[in-house]
ROMIKE-963551 format. One record per residue (C-alpha): residue in three letters; x, y, z. Coordinates in pm, whole numbers. Example, Ala and Ser with C-alpha at 12.3 -4.5 7.8 and 13.67 -1.06 7.14 Angstrom:
> code, east, north, up
> ALA, 1230, -450, 780
> SER, 1367, -106, 714
// end
This chain:
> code, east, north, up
> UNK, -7040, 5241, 15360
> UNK, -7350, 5509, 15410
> UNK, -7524, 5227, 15600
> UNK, -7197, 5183, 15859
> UNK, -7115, 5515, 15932
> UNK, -7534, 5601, 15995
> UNK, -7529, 5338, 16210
> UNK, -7202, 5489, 16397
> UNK, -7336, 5820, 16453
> UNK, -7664, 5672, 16594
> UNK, -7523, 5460, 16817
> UNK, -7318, 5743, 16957
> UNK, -7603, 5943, 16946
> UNK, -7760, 5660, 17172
> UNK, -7481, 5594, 17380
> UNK, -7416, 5969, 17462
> UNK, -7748, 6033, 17573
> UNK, -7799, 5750, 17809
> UNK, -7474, 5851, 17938
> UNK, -7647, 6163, 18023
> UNK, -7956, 6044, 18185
> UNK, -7806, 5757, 18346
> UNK, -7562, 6009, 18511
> UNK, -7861, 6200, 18629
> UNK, -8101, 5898, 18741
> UNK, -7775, 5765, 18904
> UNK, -7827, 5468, 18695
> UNK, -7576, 5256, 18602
> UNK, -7465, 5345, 18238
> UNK, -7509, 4930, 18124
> UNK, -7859, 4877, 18244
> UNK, -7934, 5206, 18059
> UNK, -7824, 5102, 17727
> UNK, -7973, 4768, 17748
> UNK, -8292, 4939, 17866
> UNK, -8221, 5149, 17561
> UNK, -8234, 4922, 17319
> UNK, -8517, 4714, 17450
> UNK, -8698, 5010, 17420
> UNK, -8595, 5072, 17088
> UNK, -8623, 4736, 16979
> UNK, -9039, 4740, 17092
> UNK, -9048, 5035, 16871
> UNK, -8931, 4916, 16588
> UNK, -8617, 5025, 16559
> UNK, -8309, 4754, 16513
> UNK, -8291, 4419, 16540
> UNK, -8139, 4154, 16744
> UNK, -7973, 3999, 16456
> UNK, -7661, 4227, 16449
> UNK, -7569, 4044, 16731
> UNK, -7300, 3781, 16621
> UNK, -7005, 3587, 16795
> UNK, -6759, 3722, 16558
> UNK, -6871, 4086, 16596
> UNK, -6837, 4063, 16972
> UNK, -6544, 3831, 16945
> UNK, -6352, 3991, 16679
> UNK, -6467, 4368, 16725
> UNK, -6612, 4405, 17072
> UNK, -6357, 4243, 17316
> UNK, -6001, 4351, 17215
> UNK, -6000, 4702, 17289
> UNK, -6241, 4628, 17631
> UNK, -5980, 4345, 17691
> UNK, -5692, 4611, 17592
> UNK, -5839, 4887, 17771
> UNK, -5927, 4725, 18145
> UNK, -5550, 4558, 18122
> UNK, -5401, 4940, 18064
> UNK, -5565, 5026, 18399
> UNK, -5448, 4704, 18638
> UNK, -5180, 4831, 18854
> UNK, -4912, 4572, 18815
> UNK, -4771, 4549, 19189
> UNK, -5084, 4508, 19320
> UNK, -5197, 4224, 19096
> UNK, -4861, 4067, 19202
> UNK, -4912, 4102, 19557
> UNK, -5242, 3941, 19494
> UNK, -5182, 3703, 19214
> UNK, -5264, 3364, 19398
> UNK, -5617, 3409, 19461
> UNK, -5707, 3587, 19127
> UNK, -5550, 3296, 18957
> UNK, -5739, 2990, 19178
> UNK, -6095, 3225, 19141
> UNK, -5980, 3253, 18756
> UNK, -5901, 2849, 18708
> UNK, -6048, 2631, 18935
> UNK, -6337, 2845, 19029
> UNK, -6430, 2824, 18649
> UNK, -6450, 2462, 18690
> UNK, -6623, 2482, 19035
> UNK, -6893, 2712, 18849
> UNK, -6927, 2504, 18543
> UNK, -6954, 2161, 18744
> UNK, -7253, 2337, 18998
> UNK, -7444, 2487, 18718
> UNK, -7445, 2150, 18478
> UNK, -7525, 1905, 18773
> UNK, -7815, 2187, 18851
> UNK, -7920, 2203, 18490
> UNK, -7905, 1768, 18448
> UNK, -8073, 1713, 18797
> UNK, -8319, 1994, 18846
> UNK, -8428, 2085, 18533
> UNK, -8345, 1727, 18355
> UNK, -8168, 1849, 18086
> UNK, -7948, 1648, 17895
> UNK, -7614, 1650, 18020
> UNK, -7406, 1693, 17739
> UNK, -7640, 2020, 17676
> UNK, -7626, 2108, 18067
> UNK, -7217, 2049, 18041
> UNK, -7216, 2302, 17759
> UNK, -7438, 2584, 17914
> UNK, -7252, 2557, 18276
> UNK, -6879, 2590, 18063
> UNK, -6995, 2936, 17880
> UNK, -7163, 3106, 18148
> UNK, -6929, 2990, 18427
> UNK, -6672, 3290, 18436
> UNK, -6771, 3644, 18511
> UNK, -6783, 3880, 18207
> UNK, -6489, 4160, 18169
> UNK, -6718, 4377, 17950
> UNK, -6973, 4379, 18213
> UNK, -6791, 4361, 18540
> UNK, -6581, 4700, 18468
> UNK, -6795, 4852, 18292
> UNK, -7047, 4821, 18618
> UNK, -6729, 4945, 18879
> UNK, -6644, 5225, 18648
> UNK, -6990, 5321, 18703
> UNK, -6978, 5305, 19073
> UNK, -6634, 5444, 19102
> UNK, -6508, 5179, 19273
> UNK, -6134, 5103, 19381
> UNK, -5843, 4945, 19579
> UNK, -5815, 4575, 19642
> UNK, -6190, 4502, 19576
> UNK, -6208, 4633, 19220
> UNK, -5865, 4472, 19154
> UNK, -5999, 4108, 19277
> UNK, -6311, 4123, 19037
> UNK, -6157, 4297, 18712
> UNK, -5821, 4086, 18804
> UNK, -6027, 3743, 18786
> UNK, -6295, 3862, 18516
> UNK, -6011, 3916, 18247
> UNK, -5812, 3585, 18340
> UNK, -6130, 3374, 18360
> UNK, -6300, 3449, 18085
> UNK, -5940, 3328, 17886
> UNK, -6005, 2993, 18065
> UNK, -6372, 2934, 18009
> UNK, -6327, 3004, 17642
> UNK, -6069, 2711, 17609
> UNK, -6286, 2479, 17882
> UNK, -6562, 2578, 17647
> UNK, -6401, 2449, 17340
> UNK, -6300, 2125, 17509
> UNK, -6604, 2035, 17684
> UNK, -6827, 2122, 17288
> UNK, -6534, 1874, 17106
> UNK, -6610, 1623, 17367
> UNK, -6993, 1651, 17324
> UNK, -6932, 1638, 16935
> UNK, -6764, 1287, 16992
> UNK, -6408, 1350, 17044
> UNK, -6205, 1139, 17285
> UNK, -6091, 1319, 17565
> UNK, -5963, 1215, 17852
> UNK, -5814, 1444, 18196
> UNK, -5485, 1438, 18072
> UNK, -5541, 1555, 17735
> UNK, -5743, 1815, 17834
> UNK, -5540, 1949, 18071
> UNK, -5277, 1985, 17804
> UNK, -5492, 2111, 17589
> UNK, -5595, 2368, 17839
> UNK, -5187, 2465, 17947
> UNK, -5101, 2465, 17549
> UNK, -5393, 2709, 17459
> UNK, -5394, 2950, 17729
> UNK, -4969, 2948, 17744
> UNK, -4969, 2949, 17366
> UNK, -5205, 3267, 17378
> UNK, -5018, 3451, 17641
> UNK, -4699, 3415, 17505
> UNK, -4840, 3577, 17182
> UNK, -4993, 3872, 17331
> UNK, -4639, 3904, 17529
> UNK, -4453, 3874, 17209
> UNK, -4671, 4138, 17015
> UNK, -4683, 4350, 17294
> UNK, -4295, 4318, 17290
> UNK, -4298, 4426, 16906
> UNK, -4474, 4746, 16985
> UNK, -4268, 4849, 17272
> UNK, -3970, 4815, 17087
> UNK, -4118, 4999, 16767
> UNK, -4231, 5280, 16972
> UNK, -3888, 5333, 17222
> UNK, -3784, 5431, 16881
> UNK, -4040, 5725, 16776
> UNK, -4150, 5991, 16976
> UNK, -4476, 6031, 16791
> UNK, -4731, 5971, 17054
> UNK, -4990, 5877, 16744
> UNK, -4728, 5617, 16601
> UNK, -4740, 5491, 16915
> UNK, -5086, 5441, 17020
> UNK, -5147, 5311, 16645
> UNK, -4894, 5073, 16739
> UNK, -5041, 5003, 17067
> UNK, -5398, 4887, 16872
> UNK, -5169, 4702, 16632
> UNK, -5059, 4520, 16966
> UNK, -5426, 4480, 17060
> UNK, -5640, 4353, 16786
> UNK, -5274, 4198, 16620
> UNK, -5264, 3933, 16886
> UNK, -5594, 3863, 16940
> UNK, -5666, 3753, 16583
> UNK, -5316, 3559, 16581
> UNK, -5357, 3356, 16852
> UNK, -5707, 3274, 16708
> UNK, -5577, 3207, 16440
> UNK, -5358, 2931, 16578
> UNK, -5638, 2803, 16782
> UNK, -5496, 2947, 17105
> UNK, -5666, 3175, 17333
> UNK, -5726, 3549, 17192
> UNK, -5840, 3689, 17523
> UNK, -5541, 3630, 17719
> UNK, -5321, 3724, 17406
> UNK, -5464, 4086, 17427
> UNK, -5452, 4081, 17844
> UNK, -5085, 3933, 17772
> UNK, -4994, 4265, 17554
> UNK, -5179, 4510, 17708
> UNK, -4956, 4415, 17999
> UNK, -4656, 4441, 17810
> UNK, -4775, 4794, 17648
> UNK, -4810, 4902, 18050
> UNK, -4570, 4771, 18184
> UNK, -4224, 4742, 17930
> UNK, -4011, 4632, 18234
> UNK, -4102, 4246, 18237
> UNK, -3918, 4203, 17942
> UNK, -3828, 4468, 17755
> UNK, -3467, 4619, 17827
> UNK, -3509, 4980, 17944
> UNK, -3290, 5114, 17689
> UNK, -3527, 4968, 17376
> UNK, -3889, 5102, 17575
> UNK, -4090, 5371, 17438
> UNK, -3977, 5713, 17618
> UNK, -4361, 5756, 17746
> UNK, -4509, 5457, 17919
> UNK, -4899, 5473, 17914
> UNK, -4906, 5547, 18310
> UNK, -4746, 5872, 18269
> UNK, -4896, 6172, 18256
> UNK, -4797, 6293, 17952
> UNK, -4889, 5945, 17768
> UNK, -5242, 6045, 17838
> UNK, -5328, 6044, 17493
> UNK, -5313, 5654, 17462
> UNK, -5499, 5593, 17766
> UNK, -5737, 5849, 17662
> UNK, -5788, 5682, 17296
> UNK, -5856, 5348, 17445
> UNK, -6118, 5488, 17695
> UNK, -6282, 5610, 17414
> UNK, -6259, 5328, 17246
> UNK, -6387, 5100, 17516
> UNK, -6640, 5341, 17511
> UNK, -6798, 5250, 17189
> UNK, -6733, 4907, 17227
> UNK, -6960, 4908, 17556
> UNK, -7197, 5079, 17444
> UNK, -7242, 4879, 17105
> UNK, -7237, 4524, 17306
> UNK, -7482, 4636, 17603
> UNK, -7751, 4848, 17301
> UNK, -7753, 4548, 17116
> UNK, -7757, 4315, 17411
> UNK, -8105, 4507, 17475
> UNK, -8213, 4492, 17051
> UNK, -8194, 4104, 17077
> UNK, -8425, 4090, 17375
> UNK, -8773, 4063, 17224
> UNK, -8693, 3836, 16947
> UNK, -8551, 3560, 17247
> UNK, -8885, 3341, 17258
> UNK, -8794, 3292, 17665
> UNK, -9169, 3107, 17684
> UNK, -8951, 2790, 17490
> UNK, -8804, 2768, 17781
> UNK, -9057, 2883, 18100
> UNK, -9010, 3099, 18359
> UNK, -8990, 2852, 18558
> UNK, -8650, 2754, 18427
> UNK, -8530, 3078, 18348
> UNK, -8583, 3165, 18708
> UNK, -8402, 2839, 18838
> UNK, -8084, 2841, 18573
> UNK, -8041, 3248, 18728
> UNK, -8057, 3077, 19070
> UNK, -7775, 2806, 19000
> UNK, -7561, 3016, 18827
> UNK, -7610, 3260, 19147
> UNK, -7516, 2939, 19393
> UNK, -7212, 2807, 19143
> UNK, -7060, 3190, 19192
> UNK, -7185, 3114, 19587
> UNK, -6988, 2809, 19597
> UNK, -6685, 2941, 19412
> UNK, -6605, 3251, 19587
> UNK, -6684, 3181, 19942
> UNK, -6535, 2814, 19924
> UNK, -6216, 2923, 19727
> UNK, -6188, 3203, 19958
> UNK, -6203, 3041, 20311
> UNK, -5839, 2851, 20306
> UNK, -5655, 3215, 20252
> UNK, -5864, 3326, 20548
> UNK, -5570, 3300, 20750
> UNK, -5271, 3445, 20498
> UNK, -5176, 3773, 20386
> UNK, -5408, 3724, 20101
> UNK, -5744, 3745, 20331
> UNK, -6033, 3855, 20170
> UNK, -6299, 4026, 20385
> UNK, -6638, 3910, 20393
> UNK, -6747, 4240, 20233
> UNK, -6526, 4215, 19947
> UNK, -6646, 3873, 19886
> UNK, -6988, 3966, 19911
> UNK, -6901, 4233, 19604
> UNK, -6700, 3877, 19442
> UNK, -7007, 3719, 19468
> UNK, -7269, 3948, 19350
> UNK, -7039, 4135, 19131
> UNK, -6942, 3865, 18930
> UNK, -7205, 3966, 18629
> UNK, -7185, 3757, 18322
> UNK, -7236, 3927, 17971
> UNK, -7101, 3947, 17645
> UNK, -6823, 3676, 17624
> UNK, -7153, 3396, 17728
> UNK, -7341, 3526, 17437
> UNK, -7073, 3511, 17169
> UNK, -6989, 3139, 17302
> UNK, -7404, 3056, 17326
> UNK, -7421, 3187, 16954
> UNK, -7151, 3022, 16828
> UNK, -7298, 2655, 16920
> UNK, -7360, 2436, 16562
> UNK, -7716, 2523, 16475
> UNK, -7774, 2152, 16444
> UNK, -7669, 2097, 16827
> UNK, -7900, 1936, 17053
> UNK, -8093, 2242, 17271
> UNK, -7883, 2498, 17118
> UNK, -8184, 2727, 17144
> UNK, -8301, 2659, 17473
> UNK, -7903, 2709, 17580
> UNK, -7865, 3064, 17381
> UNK, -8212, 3178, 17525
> UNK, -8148, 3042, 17871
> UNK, -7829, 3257, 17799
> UNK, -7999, 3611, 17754
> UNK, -8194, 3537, 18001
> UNK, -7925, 3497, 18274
> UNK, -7734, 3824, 18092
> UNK, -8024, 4004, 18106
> UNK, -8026, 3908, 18464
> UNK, -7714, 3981, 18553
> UNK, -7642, 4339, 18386
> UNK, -8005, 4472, 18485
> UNK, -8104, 4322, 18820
> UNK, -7717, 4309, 18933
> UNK, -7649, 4617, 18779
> UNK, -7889, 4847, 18956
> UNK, -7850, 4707, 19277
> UNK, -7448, 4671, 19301
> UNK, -7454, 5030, 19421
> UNK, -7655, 5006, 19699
> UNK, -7490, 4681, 19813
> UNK, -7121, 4862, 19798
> UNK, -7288, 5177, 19983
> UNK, -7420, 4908, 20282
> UNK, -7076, 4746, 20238
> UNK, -6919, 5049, 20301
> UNK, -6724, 5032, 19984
> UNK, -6814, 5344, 19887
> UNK, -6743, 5566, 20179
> UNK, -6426, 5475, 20278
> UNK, -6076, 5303, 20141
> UNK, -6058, 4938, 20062
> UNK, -5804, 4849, 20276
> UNK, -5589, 4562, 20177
> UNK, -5526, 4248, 20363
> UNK, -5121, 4199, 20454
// end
């Protein structure tokens, strides 16, 4: 117990002073903590082996997952619903299906072991991807698009991921079945989260104890995550699923059975406030220890060489998907400028949820370790090079300086 609550106070001691000089250096807050702990890590200090797929499954993504959902405005998802969900399905397929044909081809991988890698690092990371527009203050339609599609994707590469390892393992599976498979996971797993969420509404119209309630609401989050794991659906989209429902009562919920103090009132701040803080810590734990594991990757297994090219075909798989999938609604009311597909593109950093899937691969799996550290390498990538120069792209963009309009 000593040992857990040292390690706490550290790693808010950590976290709260690269807040501080990342603030100051204008830095984003993610690069600093991973720079943070690789600095750390040459000193001594950690390891890399905290860093587990069940500690960022189990304890890192609900309350990020719970947290970003809290702050989607719910109309404005709605209005643009159609392309978040084609980027958030068939662009994880279109990413997947560039970056194994680039692994197999270029870099003559096998292709069961090129399959696997494009599947987990296909769909942009939630942790990562707000985490970098909170930084940059970013909003309107642009920030909606990329947090929209990075908590929706990341729901289907999990379950792709899943299929495409039991297929590699031997396991018959054909289109059919694994489109079922896909429907019955990720509907199973929403349905849960909507049905938890549902429980904690209706417990909390009932009290007027604003700490009942936001116990109630992290009941709702980590509650459905584990269940629908548990029943081998899909945990992310459970905990999207009843974060949605915590927000936003009225999809289901009668209004006479809703808490009297939805989050997005004012004086619900406490609950929004809690989970902010609690997304807080969870950041800053994933990114620090993101930046412990670091040194003790052996990245010369691999080369340089292929490090460099796996970064470039993950970049032109996120090329392919958002620019392609984007062009047919070019003409609708759900255009999407070329600017805020150049922050799709480059925005769409990958992160945590590629490293819990790359660590959970068998140990006795055919280039599991070139696949994990061809993994960090493409995080590392992604949250430090992407990271530091999103800013400056959003400030050429224009992003910055003026509102996002929204296409009609």
């Amino acid at each position: 117990m000593d040992v857990v609550v040292t390690r706490l106070v550290a790693l808010l001691v950590v976290a709260s002073l690269v807040a501080i000089v990342a603030r100051r250096l204008h830095l984003p807050y993610t690069v600093g903590l991973v720079v943070a702990g690789l600095g750390l890590s040459l000193l001594g200090v950690g390891g890399g082996e905290n860093l587990t797929h069940d500690l960022i499954f189990i304890v890192i993504l609900p309350p990020l997952l719970f947290e970003a959902t809290l702050g989607i405005p719910w109309h404005e998802f709605r209005r643009d619903a159609l392309p978040v969900l084609v980027l958030a399905s068939f662009g994880v397929v279109v990413a997947a299906a560039v970056v194994a044909t680039g692994m197999a081809t270029v870099l003559a991988w096998p292709f069961a072991a090129a399959l696997i890698f494009g599947t987990l690092i296909a769909a942009t990371d939630p942790v990562a991807v707000i985490a970098m527009f909170k930084d940059s203050r970013v909003s309107g339609r642009v920030r909606l698009l990329v947090e929209s599609e990075s908590l929706l994707n990341d729901g289907v590469a999990a379950v792709l991921f899943a299929l495409v390892l039991a297929w590699t393992g031997g396991q018959p599976l054909s289109a059919g079945s694994a489109a079922v498979d896909l429907l019955v996971t990720a509907g199973g797993g929403t349905l849960v989260g909507l049905a938890c969420g549902a429980l904690a509404v209706l417990l909390g119209g009932r009290i007027s104890d604003h700490l009942v309630e936001t116990g109630l609401s992290a009941v709702a989050a980590y509650g459905s995550f584990l269940a629908a794991e548990h029943w081998h659906l899909s945990g992310i989209l459970a905990t999207v699923a009843a974060g949605l429902m915590v927000k936003y009562p009225a999809m289901l919920v009668p209004r006479r059975w809703r808490a009297s103090r939805p989050p997005q009132r004012k004086d619900n701040r406490f609950l929004v406030e809690f989970w902010e803080f609690a997304a807080f810590i969870a950041n800053s734990g994933v990114f620090l220890l993101i930046g412990l594991a670091v040194p003790a990757e052996s990245f010369t297994r691999v080369g340089v060489g292929p490090l460099i090219t796996a970064v470039l075909l993950v970049l032109l798989g996120r090329a392919m998907v958002v620019y392609g999938i984007c062009l047919p609604f070019g003409r609708t009311r759900w255009a999407v400028s070329p600017a805020q597909q150049h922050v799709l593109w480059w925005g769409g950093l990958r992160g945590a949820l590629g490293l819990a899937l790359a660590l959970a691969l068998p140990h006795r799996l055919a280039y599991r370790d070139e696949i994990v550290t061809t993994t960090f390498a493409v995080v590392v990538f992604s949250v430090v090079v992407q990271g530091i120069t999103m800013p400056a792209l959003l400030r050429r963009l224009g992003i910055l300086r003026r509102p996002d309009p929204v296409a009609r």
